[in-house]
C-alpha positions in Angstrom: 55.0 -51.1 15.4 54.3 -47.6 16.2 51.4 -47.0 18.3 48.3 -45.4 16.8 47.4 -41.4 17.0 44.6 -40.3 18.8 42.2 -38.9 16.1 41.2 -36.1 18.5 44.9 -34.6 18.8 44.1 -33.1 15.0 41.3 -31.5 16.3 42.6 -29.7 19.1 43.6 -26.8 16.9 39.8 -26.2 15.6 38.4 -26.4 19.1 41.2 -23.7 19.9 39.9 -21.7 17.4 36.2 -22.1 18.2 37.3 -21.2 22.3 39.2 -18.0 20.9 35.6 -17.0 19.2 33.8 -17.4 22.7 36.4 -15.7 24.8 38.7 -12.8 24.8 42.5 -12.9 23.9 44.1 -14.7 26.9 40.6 -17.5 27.4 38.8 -15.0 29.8 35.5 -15.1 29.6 32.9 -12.1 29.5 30.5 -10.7 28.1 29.8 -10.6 24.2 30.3 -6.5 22.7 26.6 -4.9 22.2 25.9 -3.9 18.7 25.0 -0.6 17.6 21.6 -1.5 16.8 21.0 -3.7 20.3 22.0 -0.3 22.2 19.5 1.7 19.9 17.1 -0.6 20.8 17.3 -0.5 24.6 17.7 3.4 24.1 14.4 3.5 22.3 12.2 1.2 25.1 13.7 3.7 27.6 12.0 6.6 26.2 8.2 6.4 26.7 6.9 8.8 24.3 8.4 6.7 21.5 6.8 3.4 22.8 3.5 4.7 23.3 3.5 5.8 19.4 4.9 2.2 18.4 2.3 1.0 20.7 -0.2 2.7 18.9 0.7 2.0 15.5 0.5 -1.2 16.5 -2.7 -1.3 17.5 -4.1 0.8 14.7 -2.4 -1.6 12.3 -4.0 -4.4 14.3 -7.3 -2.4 13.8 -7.0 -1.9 10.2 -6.3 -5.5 9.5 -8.6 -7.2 11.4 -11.5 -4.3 10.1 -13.3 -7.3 8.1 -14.2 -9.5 11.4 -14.2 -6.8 14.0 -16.1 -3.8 12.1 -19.8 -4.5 13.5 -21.7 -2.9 10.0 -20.5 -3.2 6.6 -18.8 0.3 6.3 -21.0 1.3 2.4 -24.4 -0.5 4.3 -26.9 2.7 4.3 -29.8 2.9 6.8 -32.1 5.4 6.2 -33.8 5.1 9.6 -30.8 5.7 11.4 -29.5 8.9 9.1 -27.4 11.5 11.3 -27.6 9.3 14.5 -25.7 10.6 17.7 -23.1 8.3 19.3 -24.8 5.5 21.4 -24.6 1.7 22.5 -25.7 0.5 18.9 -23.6 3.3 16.8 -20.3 3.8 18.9 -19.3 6.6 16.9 -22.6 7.8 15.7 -23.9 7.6 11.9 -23.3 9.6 8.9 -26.1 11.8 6.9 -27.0 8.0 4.9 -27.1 6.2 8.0 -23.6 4.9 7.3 -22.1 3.4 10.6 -19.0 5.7 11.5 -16.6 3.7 13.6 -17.0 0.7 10.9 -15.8 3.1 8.2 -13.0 4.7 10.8 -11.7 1.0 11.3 -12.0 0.6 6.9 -10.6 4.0 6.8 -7.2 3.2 8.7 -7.1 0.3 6.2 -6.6 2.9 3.7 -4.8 5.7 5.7 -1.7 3.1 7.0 -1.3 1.9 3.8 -0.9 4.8 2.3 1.6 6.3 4.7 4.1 3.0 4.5 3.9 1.8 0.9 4.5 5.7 -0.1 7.5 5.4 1.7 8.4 2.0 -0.1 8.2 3.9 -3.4 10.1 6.7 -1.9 12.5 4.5 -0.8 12.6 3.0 -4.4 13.0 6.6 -6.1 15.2 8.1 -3.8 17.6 6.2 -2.5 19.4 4.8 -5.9 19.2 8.8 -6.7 21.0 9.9 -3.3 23.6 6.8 -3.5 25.0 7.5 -6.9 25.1 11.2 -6.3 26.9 11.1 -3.0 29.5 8.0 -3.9 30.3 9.0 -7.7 30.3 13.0 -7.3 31.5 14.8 -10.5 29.1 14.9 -13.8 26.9 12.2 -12.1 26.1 14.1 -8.8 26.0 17.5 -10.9 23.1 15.4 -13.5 21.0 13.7 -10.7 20.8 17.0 -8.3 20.2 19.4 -11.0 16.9 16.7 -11.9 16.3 16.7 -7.9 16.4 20.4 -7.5 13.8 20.8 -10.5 11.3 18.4 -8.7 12.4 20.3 -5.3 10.8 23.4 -6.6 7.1 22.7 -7.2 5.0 22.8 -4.2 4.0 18.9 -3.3 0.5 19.1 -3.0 0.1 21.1 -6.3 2.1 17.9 -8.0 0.4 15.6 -6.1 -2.9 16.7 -7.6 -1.2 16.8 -10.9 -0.5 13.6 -10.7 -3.3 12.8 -9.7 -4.6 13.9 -13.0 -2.2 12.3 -15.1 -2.6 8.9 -13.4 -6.4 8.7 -12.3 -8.4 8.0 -9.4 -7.1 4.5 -8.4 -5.7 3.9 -5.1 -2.5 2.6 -6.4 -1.9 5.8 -8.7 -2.7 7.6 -5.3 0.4 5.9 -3.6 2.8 6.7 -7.1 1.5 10.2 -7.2 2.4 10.9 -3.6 5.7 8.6 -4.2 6.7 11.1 -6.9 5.9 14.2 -4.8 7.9 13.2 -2.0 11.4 11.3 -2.8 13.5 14.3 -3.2 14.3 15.1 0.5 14.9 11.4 1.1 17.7 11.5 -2.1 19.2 14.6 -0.9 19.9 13.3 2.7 21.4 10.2 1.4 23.7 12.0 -1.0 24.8 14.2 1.9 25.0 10.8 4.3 27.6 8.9 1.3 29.7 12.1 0.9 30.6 12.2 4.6 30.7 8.3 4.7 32.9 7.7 1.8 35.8 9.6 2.9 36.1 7.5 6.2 39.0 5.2 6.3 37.3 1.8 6.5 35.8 2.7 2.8 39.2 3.5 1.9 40.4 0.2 3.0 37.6 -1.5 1.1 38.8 0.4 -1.9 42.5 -0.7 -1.5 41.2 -4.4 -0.9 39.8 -4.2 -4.4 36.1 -4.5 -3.3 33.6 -3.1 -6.2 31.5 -0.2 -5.9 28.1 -2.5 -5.4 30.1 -4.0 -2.8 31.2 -0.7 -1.1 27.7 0.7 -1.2 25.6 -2.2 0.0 28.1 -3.2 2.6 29.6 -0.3 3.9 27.8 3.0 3.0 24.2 1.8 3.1 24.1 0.0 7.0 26.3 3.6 8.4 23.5 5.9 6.9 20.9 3.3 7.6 19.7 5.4 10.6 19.4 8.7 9.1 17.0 7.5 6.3 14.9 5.5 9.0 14.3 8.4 11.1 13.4 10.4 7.8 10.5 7.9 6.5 9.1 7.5 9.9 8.6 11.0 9.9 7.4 11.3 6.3 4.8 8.7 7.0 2.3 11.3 8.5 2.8 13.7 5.9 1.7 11.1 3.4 -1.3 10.8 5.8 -2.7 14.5 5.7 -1.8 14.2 1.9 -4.0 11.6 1.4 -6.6 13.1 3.7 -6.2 16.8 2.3 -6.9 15.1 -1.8 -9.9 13.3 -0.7 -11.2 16.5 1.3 -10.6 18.7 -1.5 -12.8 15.7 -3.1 -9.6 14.3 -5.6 -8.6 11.6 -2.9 -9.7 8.1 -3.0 -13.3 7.5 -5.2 -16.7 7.0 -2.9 -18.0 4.9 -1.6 -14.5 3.3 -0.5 -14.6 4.6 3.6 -11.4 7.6 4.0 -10.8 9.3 6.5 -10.2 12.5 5.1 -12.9 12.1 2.6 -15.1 11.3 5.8 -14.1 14.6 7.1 -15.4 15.7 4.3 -18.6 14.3 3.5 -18.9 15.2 7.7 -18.1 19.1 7.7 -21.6 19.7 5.5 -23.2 18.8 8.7 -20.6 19.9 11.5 -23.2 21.8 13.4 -26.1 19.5 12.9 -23.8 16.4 13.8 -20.3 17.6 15.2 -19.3 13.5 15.6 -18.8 13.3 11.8 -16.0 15.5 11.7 -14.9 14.9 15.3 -13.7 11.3 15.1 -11.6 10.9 11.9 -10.4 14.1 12.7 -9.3 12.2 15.7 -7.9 9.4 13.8 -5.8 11.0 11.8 -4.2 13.6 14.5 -3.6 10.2 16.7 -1.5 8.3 13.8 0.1 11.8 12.7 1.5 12.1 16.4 2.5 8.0 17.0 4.3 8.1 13.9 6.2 11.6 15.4 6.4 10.6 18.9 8.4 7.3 17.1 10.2 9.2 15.2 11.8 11.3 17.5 12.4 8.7 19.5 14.0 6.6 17.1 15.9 10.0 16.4 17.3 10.1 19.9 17.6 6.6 20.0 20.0 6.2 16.5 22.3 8.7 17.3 25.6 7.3 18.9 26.1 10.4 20.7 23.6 10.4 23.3 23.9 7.8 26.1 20.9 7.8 28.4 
């Protein structure tokens, strides 16, 4: 009567394999290889210009969500015994010429401001990066078609087709984002049509090809994460122009409709009374040069940071 097997014996092979994922070839152990995003990321909290402006995005988004509970005045409330009020211990930031309490409507304003730089850049994102991607992998008649459309939209000045937009679409805050949207997508198509022409010639997307992978395949798996960085650095810098778009429409009094608190249409309500009372200009003035230079100390850090060639 043979003796029975030990049922563990089979499984020695499987815990062999699972050792061979933990260690290096010949069962050495050390250290697992850093990922190109882990060393971007270390890169980035080294450089302290680019924290600072994360930090203070941060804190402005913080700001702008929590306006509701932290604001002390309801930001459309008017007191006309407190009209043109100087900054003090009631009114931090002073009052406007209806008694309107300024740093409520800064902290209702950001509300406004934040959203429209990031979900801009979602639509841009949207428009522009389906545009870039079949330019730059298919080439030919489809790259000739798609930049020739690109290069018309690349010739009108963006605030001019902004505000014609604006016209088209109305006054509503969510044709504000789709008019900015459609103003600014070009230079985020034509990167990533240069980013897939360099990419696709590399030999791991040649190997995908010969492997038999589809073009979906190719694009979302190989193309997309190696011009990933590129792209990010690009809408973190487009953010504050989306900003000062919004605040130039609403100074130019096209921007978001009163009595809904703006900061550029703050500035401009304010500047009819900059000499009389200099704080209604002076503080969302402030607010929007503060978020214009986070998002560009961020995004020249996360320039620096994303590019494989510097080592710090």
């Amino acid at each position: 009567m043979a003796a029975p097997q030990n049922p563990n014996v089979q499984a020695l092979p499987q815990w062999r394999q699972w050792i061979q994922q933990l260690y290096r070839p010949g069962y050495e152990a050390g250290p697992r290889p850093r990922s190109q995003w882990r060393d971007a990321w270390g890169r980035l909290l080294r450089n302290p210009l680019a924290v600072l402006g994360g930090v203070t995005i941060l804190l402005l988004a913080l700001a702008a969500v929590l306006a509701p509970w932290i604001a002390p005045y309801d930001p459309t409330a008017q007191d006309l015994t407190a009209i043109n009020q100087a900054p003090s211990a009631v009114h931090w930031c002073g009052t406007d010429q209806l008694g309107r309490d300024i740093f409520s409507r800064l902290l209702w304003g950001a509300r406004i401001s934040l959203s429209v730089g990031v979900f801009t850049q979602l639509l841009v994102l949207a428009i522009g990066l389906p545009i870039g991607a079949l330019a730059g992998f298919f080439g030919g008649r489809v790259d000739s078609l798609l930049m020739r459309a690109t290069d018309v939209m690349y010739a009108f000045p963006d605030l001019l087709l902004v505000i014609l937009f604006r016209a088209v679409f109305g006054p509503s805050i969510a044709m504000m984002f789709v008019a900015i949207a459609l103003a600014s997508w070009v230079g985020l198509a034509r990167l990533t049509r240069g980013q897939f022409l360099s990419l696709k010639e590399r030999e791991f997307v040649q190997a995908a090809h010969a492997l038999g992978a589809t073009h979906g395949r190719i694009i979302l798996r190989h193309l997309l994460p190696n011009a990933a960085g590129p792209l990010i650095v690009l809408l973190t810098f487009a953010v504050p122009r989306a900003i000062f778009a919004e605040a130039a429409l609403s100074y130019i009094g096209i921007g978001i409709a009163p009595p809904t608190p703006s900061w550029g249409s703050m500035i401009q309500e304010g500047s009819q009374a900059i000499f009389a009372a200099p704080w209604q200009v002076f503080f969302p003035s402030i607010a929007i040069a503060t978020t214009m230079l986070a998002f560009t100390f961020l995004g020249d850090g996360l320039r620096d940071a994303l590019d494989p060639r510097l080592t710090r």
